[in-house]
C-alpha positions in Angstrom: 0.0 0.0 0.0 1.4 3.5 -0.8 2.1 5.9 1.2 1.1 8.8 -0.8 -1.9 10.5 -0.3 -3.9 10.1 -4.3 -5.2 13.7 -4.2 -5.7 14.7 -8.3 -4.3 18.0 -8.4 -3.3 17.7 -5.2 -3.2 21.6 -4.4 -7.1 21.7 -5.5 -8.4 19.1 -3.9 -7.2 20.6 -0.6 -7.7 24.1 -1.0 -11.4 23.0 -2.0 -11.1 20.8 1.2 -10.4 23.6 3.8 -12.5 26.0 2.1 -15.5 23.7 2.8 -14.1 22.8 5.8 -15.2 26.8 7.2 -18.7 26.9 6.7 -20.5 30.2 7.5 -21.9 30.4 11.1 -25.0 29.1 10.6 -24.2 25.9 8.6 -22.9 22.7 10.1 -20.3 20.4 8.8 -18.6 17.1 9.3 -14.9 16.9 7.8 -13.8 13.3 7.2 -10.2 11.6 6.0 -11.5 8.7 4.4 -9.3 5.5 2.7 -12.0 4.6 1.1 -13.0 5.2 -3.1 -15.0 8.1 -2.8 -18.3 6.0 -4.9 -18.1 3.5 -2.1 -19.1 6.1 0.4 -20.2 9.3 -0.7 -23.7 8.4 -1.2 -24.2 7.4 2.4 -23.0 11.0 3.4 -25.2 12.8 1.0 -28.2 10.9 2.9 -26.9 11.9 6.0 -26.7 15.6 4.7 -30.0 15.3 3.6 -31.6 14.0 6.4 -30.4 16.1 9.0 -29.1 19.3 7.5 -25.0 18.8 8.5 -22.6 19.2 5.5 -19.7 16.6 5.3 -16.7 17.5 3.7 -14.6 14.3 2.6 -10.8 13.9 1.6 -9.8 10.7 0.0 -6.4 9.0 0.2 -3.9 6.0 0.9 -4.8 4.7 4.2 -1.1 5.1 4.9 -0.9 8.6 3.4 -3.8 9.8 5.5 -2.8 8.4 8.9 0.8 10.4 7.9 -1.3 13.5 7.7 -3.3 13.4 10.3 0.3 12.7 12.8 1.6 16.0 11.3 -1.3 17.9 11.2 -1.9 17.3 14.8 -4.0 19.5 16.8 -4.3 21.6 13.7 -5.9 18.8 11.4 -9.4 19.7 10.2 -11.0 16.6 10.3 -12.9 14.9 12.4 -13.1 11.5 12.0 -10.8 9.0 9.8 -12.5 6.4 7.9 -10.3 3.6 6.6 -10.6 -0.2 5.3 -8.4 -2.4 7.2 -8.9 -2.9 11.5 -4.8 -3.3 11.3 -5.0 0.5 9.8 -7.9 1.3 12.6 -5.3 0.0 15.4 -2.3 2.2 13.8 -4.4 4.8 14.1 -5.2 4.4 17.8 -1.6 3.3 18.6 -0.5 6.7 17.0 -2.9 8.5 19.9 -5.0 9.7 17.2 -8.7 8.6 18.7 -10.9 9.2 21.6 -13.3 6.9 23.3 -17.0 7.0 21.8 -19.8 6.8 24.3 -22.5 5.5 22.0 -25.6 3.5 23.6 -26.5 2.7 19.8 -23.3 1.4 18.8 -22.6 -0.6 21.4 -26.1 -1.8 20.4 -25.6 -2.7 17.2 -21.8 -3.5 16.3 -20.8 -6.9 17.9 -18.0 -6.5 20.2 -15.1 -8.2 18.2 -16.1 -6.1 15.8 -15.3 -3.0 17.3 -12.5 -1.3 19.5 -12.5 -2.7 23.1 -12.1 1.0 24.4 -14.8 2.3 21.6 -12.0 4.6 19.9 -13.0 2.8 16.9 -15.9 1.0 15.3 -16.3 -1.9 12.7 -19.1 -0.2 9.8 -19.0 -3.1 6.7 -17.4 -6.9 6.9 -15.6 -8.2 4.5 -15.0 -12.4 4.5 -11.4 -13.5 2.9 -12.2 -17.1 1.3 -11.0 -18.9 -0.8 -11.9 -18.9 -4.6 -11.5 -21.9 -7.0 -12.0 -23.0 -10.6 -15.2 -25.0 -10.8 -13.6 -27.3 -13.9 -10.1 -27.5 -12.2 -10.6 -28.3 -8.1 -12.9 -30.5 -6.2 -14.3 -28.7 -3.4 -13.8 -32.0 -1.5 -9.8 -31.1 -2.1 -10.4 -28.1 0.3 -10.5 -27.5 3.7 -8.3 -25.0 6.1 -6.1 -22.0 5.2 -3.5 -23.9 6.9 -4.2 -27.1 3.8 -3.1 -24.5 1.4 0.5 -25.5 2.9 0.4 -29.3 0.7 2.1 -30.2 -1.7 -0.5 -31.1 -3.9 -1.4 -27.1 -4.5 2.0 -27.0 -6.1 2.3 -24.1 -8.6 -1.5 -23.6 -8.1 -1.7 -21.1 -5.8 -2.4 -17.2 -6.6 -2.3 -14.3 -3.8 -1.2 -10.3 -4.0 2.0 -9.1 -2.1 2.9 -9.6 1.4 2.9 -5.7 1.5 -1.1 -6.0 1.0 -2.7 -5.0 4.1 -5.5 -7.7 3.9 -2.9 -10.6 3.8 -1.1 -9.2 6.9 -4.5 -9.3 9.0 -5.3 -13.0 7.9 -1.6 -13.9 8.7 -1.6 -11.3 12.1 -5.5 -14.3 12.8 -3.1 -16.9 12.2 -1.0 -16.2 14.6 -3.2 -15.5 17.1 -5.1 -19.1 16.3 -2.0 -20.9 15.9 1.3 -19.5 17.1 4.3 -18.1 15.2 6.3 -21.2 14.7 3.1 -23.0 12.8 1.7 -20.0 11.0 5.6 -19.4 9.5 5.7 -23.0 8.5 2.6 -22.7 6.8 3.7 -19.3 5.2 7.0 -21.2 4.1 4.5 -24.1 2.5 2.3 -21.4 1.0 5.0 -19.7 -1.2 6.1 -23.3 -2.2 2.7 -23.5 -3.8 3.0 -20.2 -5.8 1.9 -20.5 -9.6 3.1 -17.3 -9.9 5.3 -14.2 -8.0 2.5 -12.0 -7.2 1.5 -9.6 -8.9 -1.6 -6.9 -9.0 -4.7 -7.2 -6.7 -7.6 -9.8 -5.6 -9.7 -9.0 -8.8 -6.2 -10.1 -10.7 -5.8 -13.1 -8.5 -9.3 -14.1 -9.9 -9.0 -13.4 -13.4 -5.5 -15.1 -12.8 -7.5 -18.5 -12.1 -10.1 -18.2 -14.8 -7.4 -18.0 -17.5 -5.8 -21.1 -16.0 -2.8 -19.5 -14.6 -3.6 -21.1 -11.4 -6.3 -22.9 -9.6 -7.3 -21.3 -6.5 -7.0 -18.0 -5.1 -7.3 -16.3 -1.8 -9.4 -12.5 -2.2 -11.7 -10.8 -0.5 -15.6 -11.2 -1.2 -16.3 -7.6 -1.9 -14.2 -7.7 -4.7 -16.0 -11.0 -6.2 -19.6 -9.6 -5.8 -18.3 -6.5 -7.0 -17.5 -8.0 -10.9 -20.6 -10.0 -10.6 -22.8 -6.5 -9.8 -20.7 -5.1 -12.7 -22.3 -6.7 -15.1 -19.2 -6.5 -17.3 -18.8 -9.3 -19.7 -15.2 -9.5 -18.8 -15.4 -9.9 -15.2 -18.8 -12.2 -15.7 -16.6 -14.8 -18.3 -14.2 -14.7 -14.9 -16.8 -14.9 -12.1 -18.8 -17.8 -13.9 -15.8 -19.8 -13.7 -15.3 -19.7 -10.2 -17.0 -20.9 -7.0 -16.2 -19.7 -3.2 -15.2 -22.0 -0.9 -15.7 -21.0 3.0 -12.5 -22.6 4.6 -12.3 -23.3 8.9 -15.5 -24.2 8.8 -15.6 -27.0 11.2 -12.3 -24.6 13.2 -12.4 -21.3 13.7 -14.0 -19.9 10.5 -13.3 -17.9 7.2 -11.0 -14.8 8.0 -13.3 -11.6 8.3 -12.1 -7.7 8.1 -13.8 -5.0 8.6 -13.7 -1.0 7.4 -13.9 1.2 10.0 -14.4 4.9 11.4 -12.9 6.7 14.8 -13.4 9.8 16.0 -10.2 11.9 16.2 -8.7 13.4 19.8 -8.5 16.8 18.5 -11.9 17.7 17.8 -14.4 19.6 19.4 -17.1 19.0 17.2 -18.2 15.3 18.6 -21.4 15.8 18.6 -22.3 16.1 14.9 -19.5 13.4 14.2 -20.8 11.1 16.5 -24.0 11.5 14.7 -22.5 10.6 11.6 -21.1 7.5 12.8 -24.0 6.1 14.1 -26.2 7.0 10.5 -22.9 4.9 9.4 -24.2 1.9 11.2 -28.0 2.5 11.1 -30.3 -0.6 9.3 -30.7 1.3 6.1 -27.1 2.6 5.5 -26.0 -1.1 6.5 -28.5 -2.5 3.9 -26.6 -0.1 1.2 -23.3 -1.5 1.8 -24.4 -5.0 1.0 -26.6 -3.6 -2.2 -24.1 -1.1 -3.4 -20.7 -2.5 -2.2 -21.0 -6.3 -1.7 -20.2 -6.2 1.7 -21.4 -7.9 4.6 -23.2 -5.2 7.1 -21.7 -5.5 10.9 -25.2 -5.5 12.4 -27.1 -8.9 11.8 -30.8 -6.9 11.6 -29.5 -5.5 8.2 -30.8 -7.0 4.7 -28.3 -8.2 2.5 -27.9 -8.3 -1.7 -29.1 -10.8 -3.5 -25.5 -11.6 -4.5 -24.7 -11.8 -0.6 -27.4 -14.2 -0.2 -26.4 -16.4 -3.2 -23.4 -17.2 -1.2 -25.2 -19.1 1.2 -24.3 -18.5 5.3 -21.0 -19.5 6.8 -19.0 -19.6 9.9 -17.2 -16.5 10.3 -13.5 -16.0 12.7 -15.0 -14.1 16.0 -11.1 -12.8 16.5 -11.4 -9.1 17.8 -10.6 -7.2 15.2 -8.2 -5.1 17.5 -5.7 -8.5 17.2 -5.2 -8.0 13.6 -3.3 -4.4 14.8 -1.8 -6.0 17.6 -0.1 -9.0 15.3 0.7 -7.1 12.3 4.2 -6.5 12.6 4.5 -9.9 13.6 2.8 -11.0 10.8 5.2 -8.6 8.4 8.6 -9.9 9.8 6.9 -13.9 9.2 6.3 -12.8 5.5 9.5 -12.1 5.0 11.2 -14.9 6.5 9.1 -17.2 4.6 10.2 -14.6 1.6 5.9 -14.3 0.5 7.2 -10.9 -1.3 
């Protein structure tokens, strides 16, 4: 993940930032840093806007970038919350001091526990599951089982999976440890690479166009991504998707790796009553029910409806790891990587 902040022109985009960021006296306003693609978010904070009158200004970036930022900017930063799509970039963020505690009967309501920080600095908003995906003429599902069978032999030169620098791969390997210790999750890792059909290369939706053209057999991405070319309705992506099936691994264990995106509110601001608003419109029914229709993902609260493509997928069992444990492992996780030289 790069570090730079993908602000096009740069100088614009923050000029017309902090303008909107000093809104007359009379008008209300939200400022957000968000990691996320602007489409995947936006239309939730025009609702918001809509429904209760408070303007949200939103800047979009590298996770990495933003974080950087918001550490220099300090007390002077104008946002107000920092929205971003990993929980190992959520716990970064707290580690750097950069959240306060939320006191929120409703989230604490609605958002499981695991899915959320245990001192509320930070709370889970969409789920995403991390399975893995196979070629329906290649691989008996019968072949499959754990993360940790991935490791055999028999997946040699079968295996496709972006860079160890990918932040979704370092949050199933920081699960891994916590599940199974160091010394087995680097053997595994060690077995893993073994089974590389490929150095990789490019990101999930590549690892599962990668399978469809035969390059390899199974891949490991994250859901979102898959419902995401089937929504699409591109021919491209459908010729891939059609070819593939999902296979829910741990199921009889601890379950298929989940992630979450994620929102905090930052320790500078004074303006935590609006923000706090926003946040909890962020984990309301309805705006859960649009991330499964509009993003694919898997809403945090169970009351929430989900897509038809969701539902297609059928139910499965689902890692109950706090999410704050993929923070806490990730530099573990990072040094493993690169010992068992997953580049």
């Amino acid at each position: 993940m790069k570090s730079i902040v993908k602000l096009i022109p740069v100088a614009a985009a923050m000029a017309a930032f902090l303008s909107a960021c000093s809104p007359s006296p009379s008008q209300e306003a939200v400022n957000i840093y968000s990691s996320r693609n602007e489409a995947l978010v936006k239309p939730l904070l025009d609702e918001f806007t809509a429904e209760t009158g408070i303007q949200v200004n939103l800047l979009t970036g590298s996770g990495d970038g933003l974080l950087t930022r918001l550490q220099n900017e300090g007390e002077n930063s104008p946002a107000d919350l920092f929205l971003t799509v990993d929980a190992g970039a959520l716990h970064r963020a707290k580690s750097a001091n950069l959240f306060q505690s939320v006191n929120s009967t409703t989230l604490a309501n609605v958002i499981p526990a695991h899915l959320r920080d245990s001192d509320n600095e930070w709370f889970g908003l969409s789920m995403r599951a991390r399975p893995i995906f196979y070629a329906k003429d290649r691989v008996d599902p019968a072949e499959l089982g754990s993360y940790l069978d991935l490791a055999d032999a028999k997946w040699r030169g079968r295996i496709c999976v972006r860079s160890s620098d990918n932040i979704y791969n370092q949050s199933l390997v920081a699960a891994m440890i916590d599940h199974f210790g160091e010394e087995q999750t680097e053997a595994w890792a060690r077995g893993l690479v073994a089974n590389f059909a490929r150095d990789p290369v490019g990101g999930d939706r590549d690892q599962l166009h990668a399978v469809a053209s035969g390059q390899c057999d199974v891949a490991i991405a994250n859901t979102y991504y898959f419902g995401g070319m089937i929504a699409s309705g591109d021919a491209a992506n459908l010729q891939t998707t059609d070819q593939l099936e999902i296979f829910w691994p741990s199921q009889d264990a601890e379950g298929v790796h989940v992630n979450v995106s994620g929102i905090g509110l930052l320790r500078h601001t004074e303006n935590t009553e609006n923000a706090i608003k926003l946040i909890e419109f962020l984990a309301s029914e309805s705006s859960q029910a649009w991330y499964a229709e509009a993003n694919q993902e898997y809403p945090v609260r169970q009351d929430a409806a989900l897509s038809d493509i969701l539902q297609g997928w059928g139910d499965f069992k689902a890692d109950q790891i706090p999410m704050s444990r993929l923070g806490e492992n990730n530099a573990a996780a990072v040094r493993l990587m690169n010992r068992a030289g997953w580049r």
